[in-house]
C-alpha positions, 0 to 999 in steps of 0.5 A: 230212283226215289218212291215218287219218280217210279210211282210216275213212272209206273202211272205212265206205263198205265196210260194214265195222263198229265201227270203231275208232282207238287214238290210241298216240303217247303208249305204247311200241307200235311204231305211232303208230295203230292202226285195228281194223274188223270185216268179216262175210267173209274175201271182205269183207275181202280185198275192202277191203284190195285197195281201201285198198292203192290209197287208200294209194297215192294218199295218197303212203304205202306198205304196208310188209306186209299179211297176208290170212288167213280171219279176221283180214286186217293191213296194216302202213303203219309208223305205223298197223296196220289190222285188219280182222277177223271178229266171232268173231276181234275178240270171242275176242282183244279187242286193243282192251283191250291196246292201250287198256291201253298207253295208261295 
């Protein structure tokens, strides 16, 4: 299993909903991935990104930034952005249609 299927995998384990991989090798994004969850807490939330900083780890992978806000949590591992958001933040930005359009 690759870095991102158990990042996936772990966030479904959580109950962190509609998650989602954008496949970007092939754009000019800056990051090879990107992985978008929806979480119905900014408790959920920074909950997981404490968990996964400790997956990452023990996948030999580093987090190179990590944002933790209210509404909408990032972390930076150079090659993949994960987005944990809340339903109202994912709904108003929608960044999965901007990234599936640098797709084309």
């Amino acid at each position: 299993m690759n870095k991102n299927e158990e990042i996936i995998k772990f966030l479904d384990s959580k109950k962190a909903e509609n998650i989602e991989l954008i496949d970007l090798r092939n754009s000019e994004y800056f990051v090879e991935s990107v992985i978008i969850a929806t979480t119905n807490s900014s408790k959920q939330a920074i909950a997981i990104i404490d968990e996964l900083k400790i997956l990452i780890n023990s996948l030999g992978e580093k987090v190179l930034f990590e944002e933790k806000a209210d509404e909408w949590s990032v972390l930076d591992l150079g090659d993949c952005l994960v987005h944990l958001m809340s339903p109202l933040y994912r709904d108003k930005y929608q960044i999965e249609k901007f990234l599936i359009s640098l797709k084309r």
